[in-house]
mmCIF file of the N, C-alpha and C atoms, coordinates in Angstrom:
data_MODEL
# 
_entry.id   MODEL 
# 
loop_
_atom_site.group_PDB 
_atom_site.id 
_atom_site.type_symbol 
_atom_site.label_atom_id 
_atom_site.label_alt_id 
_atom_site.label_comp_id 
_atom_site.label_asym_id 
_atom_site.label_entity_id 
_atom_site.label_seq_id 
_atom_site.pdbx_PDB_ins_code 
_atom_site.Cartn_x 
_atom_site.Cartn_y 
_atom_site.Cartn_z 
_atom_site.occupancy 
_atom_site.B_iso_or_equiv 
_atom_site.pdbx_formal_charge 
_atom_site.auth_seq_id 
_atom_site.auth_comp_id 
_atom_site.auth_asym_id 
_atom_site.auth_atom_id 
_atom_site.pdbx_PDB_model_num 
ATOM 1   N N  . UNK A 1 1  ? 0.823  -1.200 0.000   1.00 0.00 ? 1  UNK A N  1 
ATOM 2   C CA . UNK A 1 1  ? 0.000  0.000  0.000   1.00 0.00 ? 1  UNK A CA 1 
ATOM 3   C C  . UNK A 1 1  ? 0.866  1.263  0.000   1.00 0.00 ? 1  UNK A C  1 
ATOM 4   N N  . UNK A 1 2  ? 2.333  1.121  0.624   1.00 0.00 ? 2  UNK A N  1 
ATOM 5   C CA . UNK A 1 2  ? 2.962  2.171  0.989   1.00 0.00 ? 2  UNK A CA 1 
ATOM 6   C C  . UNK A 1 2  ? 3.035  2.613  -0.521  1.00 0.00 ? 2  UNK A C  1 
ATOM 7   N N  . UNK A 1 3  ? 4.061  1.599  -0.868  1.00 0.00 ? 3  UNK A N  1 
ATOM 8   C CA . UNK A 1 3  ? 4.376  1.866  -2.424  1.00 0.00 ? 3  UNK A CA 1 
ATOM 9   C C  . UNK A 1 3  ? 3.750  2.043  -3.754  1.00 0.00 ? 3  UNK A C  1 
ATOM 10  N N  . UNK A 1 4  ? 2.290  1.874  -3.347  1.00 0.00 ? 4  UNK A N  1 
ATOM 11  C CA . UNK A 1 4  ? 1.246  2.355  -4.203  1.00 0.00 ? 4  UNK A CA 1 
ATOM 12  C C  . UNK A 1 4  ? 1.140  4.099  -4.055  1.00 0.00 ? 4  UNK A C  1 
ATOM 13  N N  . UNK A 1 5  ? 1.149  4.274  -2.578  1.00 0.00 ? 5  UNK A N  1 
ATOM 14  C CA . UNK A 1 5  ? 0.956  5.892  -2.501  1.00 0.00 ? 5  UNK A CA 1 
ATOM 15  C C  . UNK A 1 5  ? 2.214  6.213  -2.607  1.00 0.00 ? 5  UNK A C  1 
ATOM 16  N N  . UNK A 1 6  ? 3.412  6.193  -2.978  1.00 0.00 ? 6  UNK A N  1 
ATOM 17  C CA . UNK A 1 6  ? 4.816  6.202  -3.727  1.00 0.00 ? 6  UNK A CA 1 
ATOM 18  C C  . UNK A 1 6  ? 4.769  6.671  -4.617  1.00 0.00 ? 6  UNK A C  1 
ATOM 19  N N  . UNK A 1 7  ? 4.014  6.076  -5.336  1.00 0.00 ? 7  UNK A N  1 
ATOM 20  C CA . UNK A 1 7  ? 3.921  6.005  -7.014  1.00 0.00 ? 7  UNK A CA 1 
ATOM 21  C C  . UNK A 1 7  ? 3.085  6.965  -7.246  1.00 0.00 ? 7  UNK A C  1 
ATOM 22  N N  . UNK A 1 8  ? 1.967  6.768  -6.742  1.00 0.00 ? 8  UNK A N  1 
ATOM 23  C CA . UNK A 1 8  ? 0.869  8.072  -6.791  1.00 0.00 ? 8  UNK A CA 1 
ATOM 24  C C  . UNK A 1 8  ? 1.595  9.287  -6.789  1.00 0.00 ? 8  UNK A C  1 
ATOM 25  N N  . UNK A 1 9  ? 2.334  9.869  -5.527  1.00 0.00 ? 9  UNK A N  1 
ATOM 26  C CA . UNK A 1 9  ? 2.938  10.725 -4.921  1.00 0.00 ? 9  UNK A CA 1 
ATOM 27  C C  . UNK A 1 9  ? 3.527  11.333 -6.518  1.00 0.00 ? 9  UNK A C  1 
ATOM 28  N N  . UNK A 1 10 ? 4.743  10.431 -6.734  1.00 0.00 ? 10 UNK A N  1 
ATOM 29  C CA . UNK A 1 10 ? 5.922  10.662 -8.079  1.00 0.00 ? 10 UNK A CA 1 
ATOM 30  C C  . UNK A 1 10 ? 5.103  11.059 -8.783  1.00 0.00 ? 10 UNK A C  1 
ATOM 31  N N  . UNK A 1 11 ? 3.951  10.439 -9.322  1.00 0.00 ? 11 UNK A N  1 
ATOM 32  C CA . UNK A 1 11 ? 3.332  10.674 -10.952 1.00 0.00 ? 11 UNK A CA 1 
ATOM 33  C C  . UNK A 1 11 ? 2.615  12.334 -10.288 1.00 0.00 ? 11 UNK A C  1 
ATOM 34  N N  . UNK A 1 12 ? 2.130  12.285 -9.288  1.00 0.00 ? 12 UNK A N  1 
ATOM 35  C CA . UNK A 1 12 ? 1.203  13.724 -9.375  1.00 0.00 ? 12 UNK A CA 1 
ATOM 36  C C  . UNK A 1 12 ? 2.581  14.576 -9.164  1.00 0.00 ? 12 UNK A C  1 
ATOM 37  N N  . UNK A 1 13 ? 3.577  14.582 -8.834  1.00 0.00 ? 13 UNK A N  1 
ATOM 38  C CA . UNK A 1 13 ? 4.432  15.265 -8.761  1.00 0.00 ? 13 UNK A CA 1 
ATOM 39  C C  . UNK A 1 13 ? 4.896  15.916 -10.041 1.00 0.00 ? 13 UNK A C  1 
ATOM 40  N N  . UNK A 1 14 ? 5.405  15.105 -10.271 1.00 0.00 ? 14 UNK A N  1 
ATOM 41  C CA . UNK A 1 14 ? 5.962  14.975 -11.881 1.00 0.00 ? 14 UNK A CA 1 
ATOM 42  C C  . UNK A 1 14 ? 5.225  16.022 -12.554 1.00 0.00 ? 14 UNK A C  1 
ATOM 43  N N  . UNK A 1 15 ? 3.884  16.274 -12.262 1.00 0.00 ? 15 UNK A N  1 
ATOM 44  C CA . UNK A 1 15 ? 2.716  16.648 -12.882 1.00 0.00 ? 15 UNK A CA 1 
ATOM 45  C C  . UNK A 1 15 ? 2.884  18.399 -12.958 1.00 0.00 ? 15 UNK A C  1 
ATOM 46  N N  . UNK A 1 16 ? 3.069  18.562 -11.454 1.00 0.00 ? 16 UNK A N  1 
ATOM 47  C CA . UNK A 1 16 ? 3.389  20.036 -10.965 1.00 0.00 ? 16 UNK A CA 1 
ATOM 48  C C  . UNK A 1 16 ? 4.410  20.226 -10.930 1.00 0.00 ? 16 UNK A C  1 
ATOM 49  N N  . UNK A 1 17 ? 5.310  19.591 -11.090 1.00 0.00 ? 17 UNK A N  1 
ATOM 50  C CA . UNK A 1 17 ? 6.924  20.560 -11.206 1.00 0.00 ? 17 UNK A CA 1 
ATOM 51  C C  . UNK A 1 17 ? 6.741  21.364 -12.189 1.00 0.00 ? 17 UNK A C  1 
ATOM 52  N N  . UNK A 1 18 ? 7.653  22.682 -12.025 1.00 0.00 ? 18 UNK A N  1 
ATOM 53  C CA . UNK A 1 18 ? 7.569  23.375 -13.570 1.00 0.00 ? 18 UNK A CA 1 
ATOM 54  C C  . UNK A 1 18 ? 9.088  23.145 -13.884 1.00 0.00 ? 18 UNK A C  1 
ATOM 55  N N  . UNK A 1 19 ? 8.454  23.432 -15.537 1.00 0.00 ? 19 UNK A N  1 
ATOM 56  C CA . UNK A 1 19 ? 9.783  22.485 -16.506 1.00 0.00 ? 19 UNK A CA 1 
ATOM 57  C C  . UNK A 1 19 ? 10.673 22.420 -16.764 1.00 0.00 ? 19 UNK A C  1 
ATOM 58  N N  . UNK A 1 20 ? 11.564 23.613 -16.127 1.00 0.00 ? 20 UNK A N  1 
ATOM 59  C CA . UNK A 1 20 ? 12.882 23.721 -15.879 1.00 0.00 ? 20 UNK A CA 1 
ATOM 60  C C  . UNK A 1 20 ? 13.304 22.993 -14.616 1.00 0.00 ? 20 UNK A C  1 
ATOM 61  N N  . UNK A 1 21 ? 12.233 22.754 -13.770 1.00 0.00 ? 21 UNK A N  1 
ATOM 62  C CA . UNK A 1 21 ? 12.732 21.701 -12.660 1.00 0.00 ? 21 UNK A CA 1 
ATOM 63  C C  . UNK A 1 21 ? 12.914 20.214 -12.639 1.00 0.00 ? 21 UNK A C  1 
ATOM 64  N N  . UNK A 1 22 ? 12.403 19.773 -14.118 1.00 0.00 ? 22 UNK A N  1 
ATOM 65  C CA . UNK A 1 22 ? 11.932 18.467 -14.556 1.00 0.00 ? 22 UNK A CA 1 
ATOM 66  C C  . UNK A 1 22 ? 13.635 18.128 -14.502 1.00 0.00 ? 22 UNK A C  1 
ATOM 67  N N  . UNK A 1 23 ? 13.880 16.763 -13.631 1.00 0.00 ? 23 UNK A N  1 
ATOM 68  C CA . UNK A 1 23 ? 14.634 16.100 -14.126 1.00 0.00 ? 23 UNK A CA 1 
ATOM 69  C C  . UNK A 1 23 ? 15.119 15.824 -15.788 1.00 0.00 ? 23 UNK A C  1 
ATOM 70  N N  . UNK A 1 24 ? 16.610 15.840 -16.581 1.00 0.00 ? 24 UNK A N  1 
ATOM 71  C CA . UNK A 1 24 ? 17.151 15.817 -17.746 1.00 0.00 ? 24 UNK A CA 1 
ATOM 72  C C  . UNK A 1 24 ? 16.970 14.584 -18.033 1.00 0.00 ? 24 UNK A C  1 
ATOM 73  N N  . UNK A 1 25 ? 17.302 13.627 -16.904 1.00 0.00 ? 25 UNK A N  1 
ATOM 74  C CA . UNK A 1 25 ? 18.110 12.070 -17.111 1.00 0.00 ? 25 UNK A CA 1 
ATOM 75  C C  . UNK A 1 25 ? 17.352 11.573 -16.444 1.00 0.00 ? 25 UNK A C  1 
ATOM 76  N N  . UNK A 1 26 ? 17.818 10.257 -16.610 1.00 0.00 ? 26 UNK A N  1 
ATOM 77  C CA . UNK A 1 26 ? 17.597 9.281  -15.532 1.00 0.00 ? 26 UNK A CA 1 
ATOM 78  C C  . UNK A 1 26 ? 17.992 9.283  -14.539 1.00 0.00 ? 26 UNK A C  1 
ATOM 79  N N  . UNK A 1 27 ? 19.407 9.601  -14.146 1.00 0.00 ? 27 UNK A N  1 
ATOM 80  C CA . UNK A 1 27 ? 20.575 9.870  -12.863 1.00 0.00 ? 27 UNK A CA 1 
ATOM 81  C C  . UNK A 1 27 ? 19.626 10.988 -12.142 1.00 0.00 ? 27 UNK A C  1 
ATOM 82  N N  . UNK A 1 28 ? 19.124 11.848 -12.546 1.00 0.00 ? 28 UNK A N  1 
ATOM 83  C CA . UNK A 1 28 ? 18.266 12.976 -12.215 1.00 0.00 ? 28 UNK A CA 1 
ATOM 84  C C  . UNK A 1 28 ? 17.282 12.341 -11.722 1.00 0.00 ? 28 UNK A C  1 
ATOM 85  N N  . UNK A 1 29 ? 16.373 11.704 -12.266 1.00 0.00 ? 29 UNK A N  1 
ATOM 86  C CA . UNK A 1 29 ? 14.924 11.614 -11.981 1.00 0.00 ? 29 UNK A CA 1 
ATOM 87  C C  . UNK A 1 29 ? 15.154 10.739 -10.432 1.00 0.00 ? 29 UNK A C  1 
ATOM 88  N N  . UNK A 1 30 ? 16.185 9.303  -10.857 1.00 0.00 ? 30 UNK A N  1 
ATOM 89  C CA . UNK A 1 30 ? 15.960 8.581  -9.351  1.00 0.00 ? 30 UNK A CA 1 
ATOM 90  C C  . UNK A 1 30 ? 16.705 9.489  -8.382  1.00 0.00 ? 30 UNK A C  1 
ATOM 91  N N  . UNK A 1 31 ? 17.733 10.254 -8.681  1.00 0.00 ? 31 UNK A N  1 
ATOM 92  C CA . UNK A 1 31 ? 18.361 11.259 -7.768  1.00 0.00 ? 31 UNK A CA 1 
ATOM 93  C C  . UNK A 1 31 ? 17.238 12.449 -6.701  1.00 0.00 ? 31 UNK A C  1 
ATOM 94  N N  . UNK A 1 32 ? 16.293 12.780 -7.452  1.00 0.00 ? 32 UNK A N  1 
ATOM 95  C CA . UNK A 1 32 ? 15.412 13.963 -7.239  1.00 0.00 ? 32 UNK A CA 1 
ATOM 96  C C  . UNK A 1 32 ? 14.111 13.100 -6.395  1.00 0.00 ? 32 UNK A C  1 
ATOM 97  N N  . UNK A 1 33 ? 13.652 11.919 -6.640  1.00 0.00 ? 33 UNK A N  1 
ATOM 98  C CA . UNK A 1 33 ? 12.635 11.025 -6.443  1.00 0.00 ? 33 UNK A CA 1 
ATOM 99  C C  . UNK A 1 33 ? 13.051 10.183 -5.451  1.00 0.00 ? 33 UNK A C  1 
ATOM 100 N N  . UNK A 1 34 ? 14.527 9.613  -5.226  1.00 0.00 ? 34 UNK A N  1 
ATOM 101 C CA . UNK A 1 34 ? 14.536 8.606  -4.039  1.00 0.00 ? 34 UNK A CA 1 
ATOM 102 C C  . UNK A 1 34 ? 14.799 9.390  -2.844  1.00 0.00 ? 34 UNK A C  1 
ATOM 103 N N  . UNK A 1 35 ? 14.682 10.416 -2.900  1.00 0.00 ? 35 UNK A N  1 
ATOM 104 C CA . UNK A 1 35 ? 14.995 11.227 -1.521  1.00 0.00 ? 35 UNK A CA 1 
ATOM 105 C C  . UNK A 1 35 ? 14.077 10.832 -0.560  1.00 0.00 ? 35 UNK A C  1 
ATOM 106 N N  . UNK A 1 36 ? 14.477 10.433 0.751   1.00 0.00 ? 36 UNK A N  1 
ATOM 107 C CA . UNK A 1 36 ? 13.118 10.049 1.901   1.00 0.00 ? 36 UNK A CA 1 
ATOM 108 C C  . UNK A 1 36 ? 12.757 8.775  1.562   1.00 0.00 ? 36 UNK A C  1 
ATOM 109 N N  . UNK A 1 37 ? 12.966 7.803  0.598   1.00 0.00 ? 37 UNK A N  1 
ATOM 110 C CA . UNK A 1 37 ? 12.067 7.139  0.172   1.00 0.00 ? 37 UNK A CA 1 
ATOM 111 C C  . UNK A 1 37 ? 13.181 5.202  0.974   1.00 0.00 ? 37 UNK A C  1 
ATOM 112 N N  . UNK A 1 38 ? 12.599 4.898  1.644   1.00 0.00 ? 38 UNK A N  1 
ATOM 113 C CA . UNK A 1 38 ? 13.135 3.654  2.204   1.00 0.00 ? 38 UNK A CA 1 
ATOM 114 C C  . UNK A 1 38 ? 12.628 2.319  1.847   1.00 0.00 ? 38 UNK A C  1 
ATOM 115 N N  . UNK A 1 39 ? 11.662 2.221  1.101   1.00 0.00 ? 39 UNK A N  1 
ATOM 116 C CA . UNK A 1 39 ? 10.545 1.303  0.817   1.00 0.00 ? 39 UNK A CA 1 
ATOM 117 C C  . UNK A 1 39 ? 11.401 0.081  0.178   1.00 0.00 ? 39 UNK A C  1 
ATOM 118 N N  . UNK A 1 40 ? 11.783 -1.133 -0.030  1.00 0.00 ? 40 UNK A N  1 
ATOM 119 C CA . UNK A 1 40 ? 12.310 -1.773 -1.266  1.00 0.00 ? 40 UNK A CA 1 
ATOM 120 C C  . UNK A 1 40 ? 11.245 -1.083 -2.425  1.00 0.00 ? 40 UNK A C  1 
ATOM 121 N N  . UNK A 1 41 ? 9.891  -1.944 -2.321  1.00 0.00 ? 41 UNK A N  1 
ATOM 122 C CA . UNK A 1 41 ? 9.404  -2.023 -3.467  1.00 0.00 ? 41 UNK A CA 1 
ATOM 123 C C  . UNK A 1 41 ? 8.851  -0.206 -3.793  1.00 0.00 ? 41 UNK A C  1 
ATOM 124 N N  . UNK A 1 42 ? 8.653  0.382  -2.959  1.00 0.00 ? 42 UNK A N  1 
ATOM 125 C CA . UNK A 1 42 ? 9.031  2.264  -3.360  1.00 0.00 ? 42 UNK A CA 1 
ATOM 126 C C  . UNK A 1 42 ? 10.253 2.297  -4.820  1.00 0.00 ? 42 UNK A C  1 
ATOM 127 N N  . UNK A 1 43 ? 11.112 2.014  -4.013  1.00 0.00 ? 43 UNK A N  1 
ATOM 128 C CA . UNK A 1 43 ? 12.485 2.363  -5.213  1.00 0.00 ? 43 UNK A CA 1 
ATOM 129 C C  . UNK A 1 43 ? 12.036 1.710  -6.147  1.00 0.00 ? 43 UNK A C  1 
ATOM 130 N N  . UNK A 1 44 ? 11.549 0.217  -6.289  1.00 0.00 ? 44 UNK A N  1 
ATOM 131 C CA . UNK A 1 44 ? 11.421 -0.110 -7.281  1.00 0.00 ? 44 UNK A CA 1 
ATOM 132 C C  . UNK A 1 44 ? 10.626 0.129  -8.523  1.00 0.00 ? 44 UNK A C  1 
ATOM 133 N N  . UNK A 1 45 ? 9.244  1.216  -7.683  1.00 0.00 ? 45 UNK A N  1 
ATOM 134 C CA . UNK A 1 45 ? 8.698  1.911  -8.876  1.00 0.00 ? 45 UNK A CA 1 
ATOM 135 C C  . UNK A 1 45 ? 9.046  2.930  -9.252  1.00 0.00 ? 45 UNK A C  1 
ATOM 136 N N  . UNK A 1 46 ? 9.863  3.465  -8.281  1.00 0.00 ? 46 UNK A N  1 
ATOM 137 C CA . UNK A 1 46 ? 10.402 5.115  -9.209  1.00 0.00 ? 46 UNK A CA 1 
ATOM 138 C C  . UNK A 1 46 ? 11.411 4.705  -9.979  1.00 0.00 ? 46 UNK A C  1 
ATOM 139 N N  . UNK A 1 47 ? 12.407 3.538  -9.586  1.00 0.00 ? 47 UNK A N  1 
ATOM 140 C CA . UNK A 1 47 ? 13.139 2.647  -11.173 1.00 0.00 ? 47 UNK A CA 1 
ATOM 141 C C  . UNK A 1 47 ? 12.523 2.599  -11.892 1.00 0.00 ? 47 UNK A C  1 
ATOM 142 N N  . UNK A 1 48 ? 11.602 2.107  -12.005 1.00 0.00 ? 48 UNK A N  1 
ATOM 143 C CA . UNK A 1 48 ? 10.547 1.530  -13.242 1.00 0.00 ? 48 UNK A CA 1 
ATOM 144 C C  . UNK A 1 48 ? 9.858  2.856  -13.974 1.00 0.00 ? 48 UNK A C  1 
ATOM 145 N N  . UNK A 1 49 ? 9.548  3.843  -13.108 1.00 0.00 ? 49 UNK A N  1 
ATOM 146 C CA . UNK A 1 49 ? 9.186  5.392  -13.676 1.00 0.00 ? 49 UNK A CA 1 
ATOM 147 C C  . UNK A 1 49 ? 10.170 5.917  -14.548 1.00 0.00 ? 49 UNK A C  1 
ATOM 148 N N  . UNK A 1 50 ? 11.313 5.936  -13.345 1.00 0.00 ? 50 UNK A N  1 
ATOM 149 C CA . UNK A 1 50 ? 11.766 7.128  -14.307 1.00 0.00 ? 50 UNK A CA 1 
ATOM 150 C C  . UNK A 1 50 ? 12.754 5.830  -15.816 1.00 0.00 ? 50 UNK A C  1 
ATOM 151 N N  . UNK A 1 51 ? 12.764 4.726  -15.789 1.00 0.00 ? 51 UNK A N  1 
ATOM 152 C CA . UNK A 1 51 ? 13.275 3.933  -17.119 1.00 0.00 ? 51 UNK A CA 1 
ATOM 153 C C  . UNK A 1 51 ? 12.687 4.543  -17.971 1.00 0.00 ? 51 UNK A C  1 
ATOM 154 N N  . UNK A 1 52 ? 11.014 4.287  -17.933 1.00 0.00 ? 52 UNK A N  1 
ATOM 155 C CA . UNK A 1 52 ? 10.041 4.658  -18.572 1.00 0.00 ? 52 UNK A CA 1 
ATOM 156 C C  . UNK A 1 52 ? 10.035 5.423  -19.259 1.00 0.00 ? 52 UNK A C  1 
ATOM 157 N N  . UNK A 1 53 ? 10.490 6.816  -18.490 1.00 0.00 ? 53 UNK A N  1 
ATOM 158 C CA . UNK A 1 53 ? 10.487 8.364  -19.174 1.00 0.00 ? 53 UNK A CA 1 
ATOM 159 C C  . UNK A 1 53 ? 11.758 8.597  -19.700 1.00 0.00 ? 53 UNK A C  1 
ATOM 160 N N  . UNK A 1 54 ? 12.934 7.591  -19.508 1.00 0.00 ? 54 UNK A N  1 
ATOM 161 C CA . UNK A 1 54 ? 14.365 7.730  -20.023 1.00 0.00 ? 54 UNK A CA 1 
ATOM 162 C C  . UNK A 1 54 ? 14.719 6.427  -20.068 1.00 0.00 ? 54 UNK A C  1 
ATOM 163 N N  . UNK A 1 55 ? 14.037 5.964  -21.645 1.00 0.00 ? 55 UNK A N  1 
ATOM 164 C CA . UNK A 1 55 ? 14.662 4.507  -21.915 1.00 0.00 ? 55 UNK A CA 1 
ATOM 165 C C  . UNK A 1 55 ? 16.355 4.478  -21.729 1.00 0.00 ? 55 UNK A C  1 
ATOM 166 N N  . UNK A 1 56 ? 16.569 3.291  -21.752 1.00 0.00 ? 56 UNK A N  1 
ATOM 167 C CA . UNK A 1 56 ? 18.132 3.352  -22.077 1.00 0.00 ? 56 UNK A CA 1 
ATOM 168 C C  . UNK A 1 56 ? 18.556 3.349  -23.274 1.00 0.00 ? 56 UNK A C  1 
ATOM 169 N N  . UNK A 1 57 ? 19.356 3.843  -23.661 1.00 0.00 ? 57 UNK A N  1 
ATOM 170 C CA . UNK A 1 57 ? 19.764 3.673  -25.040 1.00 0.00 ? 57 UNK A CA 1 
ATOM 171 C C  . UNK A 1 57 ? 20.895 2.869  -25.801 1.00 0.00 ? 57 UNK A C  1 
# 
């Protein structure tokens, strides 16, 4: 449940940042997003987020 409201949290976030605050990268996004965050399966969806928004190449 934690890590459901995790995820929630990130995506509405994501939502309201303005766009010069938007994470560039990937190194960025889990950098800016795992802050506070202790959960295993937490980290494992903001991994899975921010891949998402910055495939690898």
């Amino acid at each position: 449940m934690l890590a459901l409201a995790a995820l929630l949290l990130f995506n509405l976030g994501c939502s309201y940042v303005p766009y010069w605050d938007q994470p560039k990268n990937y190194d960025e996004c889990i950098t800016k997003n795992m802050e506070g965050i202790t959960g295993t399966r937490a980290k494992m969806l903001i991994e899975a987020s921010c891949r998402k928004k910055f495939p690898a190449k």
